[in-house]
VEXMAR-297440 format. One record per residue (C-alpha): residue number from 1; residue in three letters; x negated, y, z. Coordinates in Angstrom, 1 decimal. Layout:
BEGIN
PT   pos   code        u        v        w
PT   NUM    ala        X        Y        Z
...
END
This chain:
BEGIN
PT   pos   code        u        v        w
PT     1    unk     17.4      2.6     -9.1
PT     2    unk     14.1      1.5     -7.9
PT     3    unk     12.1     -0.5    -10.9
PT     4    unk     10.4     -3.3    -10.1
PT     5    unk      8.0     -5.2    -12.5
PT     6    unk      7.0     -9.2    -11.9
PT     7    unk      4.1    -10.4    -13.9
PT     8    unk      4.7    -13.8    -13.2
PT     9    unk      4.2    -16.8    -16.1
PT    10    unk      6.5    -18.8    -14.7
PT    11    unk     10.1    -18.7    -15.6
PT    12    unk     11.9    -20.0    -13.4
PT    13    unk      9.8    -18.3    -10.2
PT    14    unk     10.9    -14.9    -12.4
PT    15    unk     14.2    -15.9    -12.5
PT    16    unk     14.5    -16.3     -8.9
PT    17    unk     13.1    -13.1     -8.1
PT    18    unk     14.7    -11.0    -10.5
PT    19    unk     18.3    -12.5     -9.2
PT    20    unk     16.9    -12.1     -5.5
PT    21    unk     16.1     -8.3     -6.6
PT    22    unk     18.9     -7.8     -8.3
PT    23    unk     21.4     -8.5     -5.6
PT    24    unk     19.7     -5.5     -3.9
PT    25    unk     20.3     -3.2     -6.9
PT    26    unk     16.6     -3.2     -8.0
PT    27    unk     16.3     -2.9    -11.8
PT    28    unk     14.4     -5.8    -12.7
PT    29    unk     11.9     -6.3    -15.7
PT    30    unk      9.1     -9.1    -16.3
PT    31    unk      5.9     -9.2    -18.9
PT    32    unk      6.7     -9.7    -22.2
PT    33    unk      3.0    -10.1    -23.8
PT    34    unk      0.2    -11.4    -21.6
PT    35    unk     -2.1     -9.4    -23.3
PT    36    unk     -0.9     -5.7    -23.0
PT    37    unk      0.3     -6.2    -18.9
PT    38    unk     -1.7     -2.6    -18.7
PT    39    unk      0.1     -1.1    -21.8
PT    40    unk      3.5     -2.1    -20.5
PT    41    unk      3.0     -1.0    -17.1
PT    42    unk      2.2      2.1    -18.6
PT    43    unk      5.9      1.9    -20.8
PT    44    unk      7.5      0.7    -17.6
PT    45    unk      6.4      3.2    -15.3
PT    46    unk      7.6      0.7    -12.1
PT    47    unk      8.0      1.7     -9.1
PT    48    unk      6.1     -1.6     -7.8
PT    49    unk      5.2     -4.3     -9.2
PT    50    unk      5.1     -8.2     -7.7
PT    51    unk      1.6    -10.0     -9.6
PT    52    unk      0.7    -13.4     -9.8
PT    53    unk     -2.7    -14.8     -9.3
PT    54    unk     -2.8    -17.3    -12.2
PT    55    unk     -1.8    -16.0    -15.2
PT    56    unk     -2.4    -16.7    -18.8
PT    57    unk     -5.6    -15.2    -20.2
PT    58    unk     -6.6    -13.2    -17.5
PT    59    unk     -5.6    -13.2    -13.9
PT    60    unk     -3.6    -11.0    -11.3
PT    61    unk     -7.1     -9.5    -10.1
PT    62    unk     -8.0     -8.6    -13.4
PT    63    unk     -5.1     -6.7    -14.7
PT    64    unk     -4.8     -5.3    -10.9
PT    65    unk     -8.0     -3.6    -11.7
PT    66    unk     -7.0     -2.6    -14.9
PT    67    unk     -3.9     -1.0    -13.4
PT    68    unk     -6.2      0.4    -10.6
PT    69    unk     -7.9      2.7    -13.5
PT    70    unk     -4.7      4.9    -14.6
PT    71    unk     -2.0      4.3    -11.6
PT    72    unk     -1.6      4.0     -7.8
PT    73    unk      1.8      2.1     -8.2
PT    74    unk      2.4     -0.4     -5.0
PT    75    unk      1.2     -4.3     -6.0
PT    76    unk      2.3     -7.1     -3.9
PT    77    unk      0.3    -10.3     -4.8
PT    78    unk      2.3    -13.6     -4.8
PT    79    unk      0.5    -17.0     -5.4
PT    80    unk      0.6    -20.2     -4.2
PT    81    unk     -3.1    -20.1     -3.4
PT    82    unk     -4.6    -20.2      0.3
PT    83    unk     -3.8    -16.5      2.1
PT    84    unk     -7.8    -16.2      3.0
PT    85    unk    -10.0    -15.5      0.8
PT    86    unk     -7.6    -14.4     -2.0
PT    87    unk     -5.3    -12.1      0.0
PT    88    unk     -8.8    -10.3      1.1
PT    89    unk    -10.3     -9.9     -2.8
PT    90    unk     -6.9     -9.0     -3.7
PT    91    unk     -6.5     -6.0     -0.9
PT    92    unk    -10.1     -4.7     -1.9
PT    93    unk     -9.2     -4.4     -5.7
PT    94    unk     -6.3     -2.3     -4.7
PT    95    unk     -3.2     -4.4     -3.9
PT    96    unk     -0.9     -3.3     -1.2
PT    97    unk      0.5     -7.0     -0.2
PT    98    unk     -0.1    -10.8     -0.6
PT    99    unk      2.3    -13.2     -0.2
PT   100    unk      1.8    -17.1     -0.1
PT   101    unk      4.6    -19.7     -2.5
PT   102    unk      6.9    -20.9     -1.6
PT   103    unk      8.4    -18.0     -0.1
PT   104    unk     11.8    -17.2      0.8
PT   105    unk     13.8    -14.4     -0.5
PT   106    unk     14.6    -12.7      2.7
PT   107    unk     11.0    -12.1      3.7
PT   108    unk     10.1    -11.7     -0.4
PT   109    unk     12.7     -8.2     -0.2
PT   110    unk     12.2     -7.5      3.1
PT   111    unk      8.3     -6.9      1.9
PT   112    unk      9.4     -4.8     -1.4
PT   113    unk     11.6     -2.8      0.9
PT   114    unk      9.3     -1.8      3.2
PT   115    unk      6.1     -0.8      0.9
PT   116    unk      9.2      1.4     -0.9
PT   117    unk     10.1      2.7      2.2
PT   118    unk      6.6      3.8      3.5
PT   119    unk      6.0      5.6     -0.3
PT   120    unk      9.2      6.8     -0.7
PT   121    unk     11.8      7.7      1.9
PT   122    unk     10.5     10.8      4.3
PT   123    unk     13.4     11.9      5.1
PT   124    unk     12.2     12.9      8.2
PT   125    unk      9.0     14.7      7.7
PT   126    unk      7.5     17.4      5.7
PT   127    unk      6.1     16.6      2.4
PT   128    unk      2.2     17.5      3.3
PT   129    unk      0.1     16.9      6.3
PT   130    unk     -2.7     20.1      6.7
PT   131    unk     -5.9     19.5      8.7
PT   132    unk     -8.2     22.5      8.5
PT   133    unk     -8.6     22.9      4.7
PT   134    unk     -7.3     19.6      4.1
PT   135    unk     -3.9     18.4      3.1
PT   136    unk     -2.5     14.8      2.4
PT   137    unk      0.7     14.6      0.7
PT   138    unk      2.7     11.7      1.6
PT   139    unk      4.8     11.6     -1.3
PT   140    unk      2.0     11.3     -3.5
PT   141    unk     -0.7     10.1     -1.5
PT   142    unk     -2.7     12.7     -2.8
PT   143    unk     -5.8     14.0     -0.5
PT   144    unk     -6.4     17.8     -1.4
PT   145    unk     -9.5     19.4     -0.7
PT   146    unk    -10.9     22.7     -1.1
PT   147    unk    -12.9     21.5     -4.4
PT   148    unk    -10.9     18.6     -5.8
PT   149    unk     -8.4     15.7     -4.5
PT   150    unk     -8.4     12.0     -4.5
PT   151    unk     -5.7      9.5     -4.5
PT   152    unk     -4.9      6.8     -2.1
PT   153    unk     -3.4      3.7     -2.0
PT   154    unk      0.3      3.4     -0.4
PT   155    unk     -1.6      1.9      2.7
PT   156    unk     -4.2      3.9      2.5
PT   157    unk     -2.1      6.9      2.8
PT   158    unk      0.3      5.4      5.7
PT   159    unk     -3.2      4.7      7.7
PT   160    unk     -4.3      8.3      7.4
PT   161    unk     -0.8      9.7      8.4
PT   162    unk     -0.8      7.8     11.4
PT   163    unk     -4.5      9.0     12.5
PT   164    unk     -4.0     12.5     11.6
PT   165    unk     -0.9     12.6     13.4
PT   166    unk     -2.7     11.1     16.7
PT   167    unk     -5.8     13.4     16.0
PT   168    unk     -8.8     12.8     18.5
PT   169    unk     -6.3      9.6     19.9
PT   170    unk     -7.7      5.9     19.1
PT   171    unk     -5.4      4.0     17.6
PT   172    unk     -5.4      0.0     17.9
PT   173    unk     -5.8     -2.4     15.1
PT   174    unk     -3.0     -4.3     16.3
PT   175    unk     -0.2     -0.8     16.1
PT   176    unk     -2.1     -0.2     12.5
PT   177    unk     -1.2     -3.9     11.7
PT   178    unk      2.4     -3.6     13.1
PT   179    unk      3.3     -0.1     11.6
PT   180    unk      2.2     -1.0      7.9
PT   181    unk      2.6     -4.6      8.1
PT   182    unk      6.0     -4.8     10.4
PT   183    unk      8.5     -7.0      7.9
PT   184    unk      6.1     -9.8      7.4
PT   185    unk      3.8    -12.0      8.9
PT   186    unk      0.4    -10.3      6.6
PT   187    unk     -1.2     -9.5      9.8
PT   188    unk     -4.7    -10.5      9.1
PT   189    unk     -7.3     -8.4     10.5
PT   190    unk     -9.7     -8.8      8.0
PT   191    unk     -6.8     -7.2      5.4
PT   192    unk     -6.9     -3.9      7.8
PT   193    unk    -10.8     -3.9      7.9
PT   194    unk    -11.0     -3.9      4.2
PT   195    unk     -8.6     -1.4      3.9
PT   196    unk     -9.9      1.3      6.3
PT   197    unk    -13.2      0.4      4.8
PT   198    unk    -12.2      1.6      1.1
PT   199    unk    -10.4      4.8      3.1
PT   200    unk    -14.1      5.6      4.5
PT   201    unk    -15.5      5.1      1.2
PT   202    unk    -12.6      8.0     -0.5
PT   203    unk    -13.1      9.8      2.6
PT   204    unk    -16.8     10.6      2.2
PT   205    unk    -16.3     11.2     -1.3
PT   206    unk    -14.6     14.7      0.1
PT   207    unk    -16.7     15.7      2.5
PT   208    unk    -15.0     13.5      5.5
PT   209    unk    -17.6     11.2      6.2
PT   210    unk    -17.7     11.4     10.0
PT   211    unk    -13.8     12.2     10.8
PT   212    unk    -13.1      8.5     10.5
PT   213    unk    -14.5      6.7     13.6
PT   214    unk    -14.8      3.2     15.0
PT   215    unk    -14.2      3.0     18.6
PT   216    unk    -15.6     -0.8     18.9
PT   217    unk    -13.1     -3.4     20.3
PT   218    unk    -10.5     -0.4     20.4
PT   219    unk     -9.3      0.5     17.3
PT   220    unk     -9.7      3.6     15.0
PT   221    unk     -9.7      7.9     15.5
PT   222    unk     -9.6     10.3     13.1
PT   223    unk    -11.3     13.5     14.7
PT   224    unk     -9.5     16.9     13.7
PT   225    unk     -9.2     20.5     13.4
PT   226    unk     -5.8     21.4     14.5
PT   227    unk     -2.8     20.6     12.6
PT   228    unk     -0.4     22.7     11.2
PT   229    unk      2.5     21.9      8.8
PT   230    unk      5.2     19.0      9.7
PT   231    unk      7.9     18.7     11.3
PT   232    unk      8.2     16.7     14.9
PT   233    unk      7.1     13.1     14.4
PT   234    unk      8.5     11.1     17.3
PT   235    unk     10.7      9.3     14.9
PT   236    unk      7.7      8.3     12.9
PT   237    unk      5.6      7.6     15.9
PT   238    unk      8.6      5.3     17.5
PT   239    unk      6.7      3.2     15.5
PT   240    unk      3.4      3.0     17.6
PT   241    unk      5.3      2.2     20.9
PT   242    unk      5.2     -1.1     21.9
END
């Protein structure tokens, strides 16, 4: 069963969820000490977690960050704060999702199911992407390099995929948007920019400065070597059609 953890101070808004979860055979648990949200995540070992924004002591952002330090598990933000700016602070700091409250619990699983399905079902592929001396693993999300390896975020990792697996192609905002973001309505450009902006940043940190490129008013290319090791991706790709 897929674990889920919801850092949420309110009871009932937990309660709700964790029935709503629990329908779909998600084993459920919630914060038991404010304090040590890092030190149970670490007990937990969930594989995503739903935070809140306000939260006793410290907030989501905070113990996000903390998280950020010691694990790359998926984080959906949920709050009953305005989408922009928040949504955009809480993408930068590593979160994977934002939803605004009140929600309802179709589109609340329908976002948990797809970040799981993007990080964990490739049923279809290979389990590493090679590009020259490169390879991206897209179970783990791990970036390997001759000299070391990085890890990426779950969307992080889906945008690479998709530009390494169109090399030399520009790809458009809008089929980025729609292939990580295609269960909801978190379509916000500004979310994508900050997100292929922290991609650059991990990127040059491996010697990849220049193989992410802009194409202004078009989208984004990824310029390659050839690649070697998958498996046909038109099922993946289906994805980009529209």
């Amino acid at each position: 069963m897929q674990k889920v953890y919801i850092i949420e101070d309110d009871e009932g808004i937990t309660q709700q969820m964790r029935q709503a979860l629990e329908k779909w055979h998600f084993a459920v648990s919630s914060v038991a000490d404010f304090e040590a949200i890092d030190t149970e995540v670490r007990q937990c070992q969930p594989n995503i977690i739903v935070m809140d924004i306000t939260l006793p002591n410290f907030d989501g952002f905070f113990w996000t960050q903390k998280i950020r330090t010691f694990s790359q598990v998926p984080i959906i933000f949920v709050s009953a704060a305005s989408l922009d700016p928040n949504a955009i602070r809480a993408i930068a700091i590593g979160a994977d999702d934002y939803l605004t409250k009140p929600f309802s619990t179709a589109v609340f699983i329908s976002k948990i199911q797809a970040i799981l399905r993007r990080i964990g079902q490739y049923d279809d592929f290979t389990d590493t992407i090679t590009c020259g001396n490169y390879s991206l693993s897209i179970v783990t999300n791990i970036l390997q390099t001759p000299t070391n390896c990085i890890k990426l975020t779950a969307t992080e990792s889906i945008i690479l995929r998709l530009l390494m697996l169109n090399p030399n192609q520009t790809i458009s905002k809008e089929k980025i948007i729609k292939r990580i973001w295609q269960n909801g309505d978190f379509t916000d450009e500004n979310i994508l920019n900050v997100n292929i902006s922290r991609l650059r940043d991990k990127l040059t940190q491996v010697g990849l400065k220049n193989r992410l490129t802009t194409e202004y008013g078009k989208g984004y290319k990824f310029i390659s070597w050839a690649l070697s090791n998958f498996m046909p991706i038109s099922a993946y790709l289906n994805g980009l059609s529209s």
